[in-house]
C-alpha positions in Angstrom: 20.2 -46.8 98.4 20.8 -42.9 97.9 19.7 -42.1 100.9 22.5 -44.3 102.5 24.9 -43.1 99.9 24.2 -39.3 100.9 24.9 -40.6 104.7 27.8 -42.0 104.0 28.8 -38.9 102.1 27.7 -36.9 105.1 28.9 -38.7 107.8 32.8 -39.4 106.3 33.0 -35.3 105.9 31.9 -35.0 109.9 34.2 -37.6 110.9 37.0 -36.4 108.7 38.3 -33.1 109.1 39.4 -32.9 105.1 40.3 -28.7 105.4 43.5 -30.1 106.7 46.8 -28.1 105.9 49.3 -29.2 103.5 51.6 -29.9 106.1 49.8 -32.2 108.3 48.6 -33.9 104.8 52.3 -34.3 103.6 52.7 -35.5 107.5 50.2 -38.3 107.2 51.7 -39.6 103.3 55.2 -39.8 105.2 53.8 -42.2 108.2 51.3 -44.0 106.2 54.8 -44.3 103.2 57.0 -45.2 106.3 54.5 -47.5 107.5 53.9 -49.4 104.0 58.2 -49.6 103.7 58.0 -51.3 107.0 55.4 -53.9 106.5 57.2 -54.6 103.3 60.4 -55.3 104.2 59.1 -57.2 107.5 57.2 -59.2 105.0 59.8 -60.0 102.9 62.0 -60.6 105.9 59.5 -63.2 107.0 58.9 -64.6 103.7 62.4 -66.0 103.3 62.0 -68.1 106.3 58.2 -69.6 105.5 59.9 -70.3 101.8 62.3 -72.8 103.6 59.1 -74.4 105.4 57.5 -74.4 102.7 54.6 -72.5 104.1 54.5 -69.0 101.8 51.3 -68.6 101.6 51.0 -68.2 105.6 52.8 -64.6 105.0 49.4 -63.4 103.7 47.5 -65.4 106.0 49.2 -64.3 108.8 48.3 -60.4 107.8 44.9 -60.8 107.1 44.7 -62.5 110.7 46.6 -59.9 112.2 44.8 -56.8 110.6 41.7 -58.4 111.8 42.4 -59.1 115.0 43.5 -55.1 115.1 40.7 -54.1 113.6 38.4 -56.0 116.1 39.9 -54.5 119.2 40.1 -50.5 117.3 36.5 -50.9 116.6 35.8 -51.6 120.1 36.9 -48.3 120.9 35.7 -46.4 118.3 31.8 -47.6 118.7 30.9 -45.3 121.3 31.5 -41.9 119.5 30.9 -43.3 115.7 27.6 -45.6 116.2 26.4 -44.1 119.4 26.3 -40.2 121.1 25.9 -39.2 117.7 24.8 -36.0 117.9 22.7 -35.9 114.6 21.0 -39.4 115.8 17.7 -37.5 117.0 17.4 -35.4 113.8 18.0 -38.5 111.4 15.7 -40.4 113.6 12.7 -37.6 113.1 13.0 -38.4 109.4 11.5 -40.8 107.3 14.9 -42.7 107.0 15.1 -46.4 108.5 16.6 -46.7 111.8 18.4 -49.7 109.5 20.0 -47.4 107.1 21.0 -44.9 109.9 23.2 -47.8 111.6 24.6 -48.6 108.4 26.0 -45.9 106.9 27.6 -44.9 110.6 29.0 -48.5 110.2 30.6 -48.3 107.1 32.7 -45.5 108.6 33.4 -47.9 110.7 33.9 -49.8 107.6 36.5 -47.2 106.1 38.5 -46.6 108.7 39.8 -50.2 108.7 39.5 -50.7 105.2 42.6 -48.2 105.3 44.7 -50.1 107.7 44.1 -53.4 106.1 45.6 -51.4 102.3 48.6 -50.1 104.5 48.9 -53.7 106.2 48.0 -56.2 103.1 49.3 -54.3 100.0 52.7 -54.5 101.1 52.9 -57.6 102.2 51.0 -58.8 99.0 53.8 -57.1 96.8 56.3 -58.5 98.9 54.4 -62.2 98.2 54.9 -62.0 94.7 57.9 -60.4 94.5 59.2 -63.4 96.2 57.5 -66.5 94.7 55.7 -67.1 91.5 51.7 -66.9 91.4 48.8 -67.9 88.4 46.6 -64.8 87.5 43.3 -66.5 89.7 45.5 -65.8 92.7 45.3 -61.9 92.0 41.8 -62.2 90.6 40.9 -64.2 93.8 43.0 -62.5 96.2 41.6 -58.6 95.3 38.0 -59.9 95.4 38.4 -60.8 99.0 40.3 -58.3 99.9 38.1 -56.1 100.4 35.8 -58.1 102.6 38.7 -58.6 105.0 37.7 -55.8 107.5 33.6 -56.6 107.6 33.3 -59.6 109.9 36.1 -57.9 112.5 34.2 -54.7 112.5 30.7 -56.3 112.9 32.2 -58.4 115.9 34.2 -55.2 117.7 31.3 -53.1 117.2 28.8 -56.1 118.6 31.9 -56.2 121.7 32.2 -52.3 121.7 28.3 -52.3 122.2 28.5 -54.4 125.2 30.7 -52.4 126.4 29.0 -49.1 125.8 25.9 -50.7 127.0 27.2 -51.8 130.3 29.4 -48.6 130.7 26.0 -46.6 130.1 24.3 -48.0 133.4 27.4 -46.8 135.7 27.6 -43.1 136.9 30.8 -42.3 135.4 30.0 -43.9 131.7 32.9 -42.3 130.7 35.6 -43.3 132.9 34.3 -47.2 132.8 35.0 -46.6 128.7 38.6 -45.0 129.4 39.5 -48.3 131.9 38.3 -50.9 129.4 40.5 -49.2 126.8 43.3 -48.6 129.1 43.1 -52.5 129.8 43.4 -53.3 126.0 46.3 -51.2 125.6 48.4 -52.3 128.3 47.8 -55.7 126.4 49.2 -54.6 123.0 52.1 -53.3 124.1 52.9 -56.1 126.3 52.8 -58.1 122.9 54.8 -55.3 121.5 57.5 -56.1 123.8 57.9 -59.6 123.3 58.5 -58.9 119.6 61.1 -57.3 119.6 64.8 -58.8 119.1 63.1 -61.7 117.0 65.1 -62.9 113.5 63.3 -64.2 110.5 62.8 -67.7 111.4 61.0 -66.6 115.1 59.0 -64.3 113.0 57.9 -67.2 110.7 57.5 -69.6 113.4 55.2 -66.7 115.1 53.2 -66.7 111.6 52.8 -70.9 112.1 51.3 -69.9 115.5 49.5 -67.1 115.1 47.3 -68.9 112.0 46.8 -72.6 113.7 45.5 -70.5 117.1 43.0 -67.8 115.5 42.1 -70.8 112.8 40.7 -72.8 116.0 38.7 -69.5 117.0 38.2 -67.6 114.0 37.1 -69.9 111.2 37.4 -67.0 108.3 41.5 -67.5 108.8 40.7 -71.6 107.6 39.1 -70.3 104.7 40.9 -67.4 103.6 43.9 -69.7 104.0 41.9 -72.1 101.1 41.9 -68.5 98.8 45.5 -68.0 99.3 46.8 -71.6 99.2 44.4 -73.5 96.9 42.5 -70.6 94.9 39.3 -72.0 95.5 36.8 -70.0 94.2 34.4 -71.9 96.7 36.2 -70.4 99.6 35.9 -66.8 98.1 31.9 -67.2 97.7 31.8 -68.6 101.5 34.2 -65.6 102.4 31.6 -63.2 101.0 28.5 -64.9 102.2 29.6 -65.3 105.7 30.8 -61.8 105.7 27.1 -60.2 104.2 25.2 -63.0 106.4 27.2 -61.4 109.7 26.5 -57.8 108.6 22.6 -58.7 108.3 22.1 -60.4 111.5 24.3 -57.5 113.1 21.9 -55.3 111.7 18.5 -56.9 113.1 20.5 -57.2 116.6 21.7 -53.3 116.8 18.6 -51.8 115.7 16.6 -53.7 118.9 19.2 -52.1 121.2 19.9 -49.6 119.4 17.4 -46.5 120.8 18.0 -47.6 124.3 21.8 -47.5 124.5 21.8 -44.2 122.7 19.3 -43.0 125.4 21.1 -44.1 128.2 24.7 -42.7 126.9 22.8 -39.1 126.7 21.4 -39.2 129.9 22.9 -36.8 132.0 23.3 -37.9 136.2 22.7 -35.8 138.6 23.6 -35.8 142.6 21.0 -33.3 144.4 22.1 -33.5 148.4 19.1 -32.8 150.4 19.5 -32.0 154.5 16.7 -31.1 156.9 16.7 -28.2 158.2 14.7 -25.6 160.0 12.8 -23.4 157.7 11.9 -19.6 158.9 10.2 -17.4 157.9 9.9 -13.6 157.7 6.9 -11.2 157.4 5.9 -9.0 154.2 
């Protein structure tokens, strides 16, 4: 356990550049500040609508759906230079550390990273949820247990897709470009749905909520339970939220660690085109 506590440690300050100036930090506060505003007064925009359906608790519902389905498709991205090309893999793989605790403490920046986006996303929408209705003290008991297990399962399953991908991108001669055109595919998807979202009032928005938790309930069974938390307060529903969640991060674990030398192997292999043409071969004398 120490030894994946001083990874962590280690592998947060590489990924984080934290000898930022004051400038860019003050920069980030204002977007991630902006960013919270926004959420919150979309939330609360939303929430008066759901309140007239009857169907509140949907509002947090429909976040935690939403930041996971984000999270799933940034973590696909983000695999390939976070889990693998690491370029302190062969060095931690020469010690006497687990190849195990290795993947883990690369996935729990994994971890971090989208732990921030679901506090930006969730927080304000949570403050707009009981700003606007009336909840017992389990609810906040229950709800800030399980909010921090929100962004496990979607980062186990985008970095189980982004392996795929790396994987298969690995075999091709330009790995890099086949990474750049799956991403560039994603993209074009987002801002497609970004588009059609625009112009919408408070009742499309909640209808969208409706729509967007009975579809990703019928593929993503975590939204049906987390929806019990919200709704009901079942305690049950928390302890199968956080089972399922450490269950998925074990089995992730056994499955990556199998794969795990050979993908890094094949990303660091290096191709080379040598263009050979007979010729006629002379000689001269001493």
């Amino acid at each position: 356990m120490k030894m994946l506590a001083k990874l962590i440690k280690i592998n947060l300050l590489t990924f984080f550049d934290f000898k930022k100036t004051i400038p860019m930090i003050l920069l980030y506060i204002y977007a991630f500040g902006f960013l919270g505003f926004s959420v919150y007064y979309g939330a609360s925009f939303t929430l008066k609508a759901l309140k007239n359906m009857e169907l509140e608790h949907l509002l947090l519902v429909a976040a935690m759906s939403l930041s996971s389905f984000y999270l799933l498709l940034t973590t696909t991205f983000q695999v390939n230079k976070t889990l693998f090309n690491a370029k302190d893999y062969p060095l931690l793989l020469s010690l006497p550390i687990k190849k195990s605790t290795i993947i883990l403490s690369k996935l729990f920046v994994l971890y971090f990273i989208n732990f921030i986006f679901v506090l930006l996303l969730m927080v304000p929408t949570y403050l707009a949820y009981i700003n606007g209705t009336v909840q017992s003290i389990s609810f906040h008991v229950l709800f800030w247990l399980s909010f921090f297990f929100i962004p496990i399962i979607p980062t186990i399953i985008g970095a189980l897709i982004g392996s795929l991908f790396t994987d298969v991108s690995s075999r091709f001669k330009y790995k890099n470009f086949v990474n750049i055109l799956i991403s560039v595919i994603f993209i074009f998807i987002l801002f497609y749905f970004s588009y059609k979202m625009q112009n919408m009032t408070s009742i499309d928005f909640a209808n969208l909520s409706k729509s967007l938790v009975d579809k990703l309930s019928a593929i993503y069974p975590l939204t049906t339970v987390y929806s019990n938390i919200i709704k009901e307060t079942s305690i049950i529903s928390l302890i199968l939220f956080i089972l399922i969640s450490f269950i998925s991060l074990y089995i992730f674990l056994l499955i990556l660690s199998k794969f795990f030398d050979k993908i890094n192997s094949r990303m660091n292999a290096i191709t080379i085109n040598n263009i050979y043409k007979d010729s006629d071969v002379k000689t001269n004398s001493p």
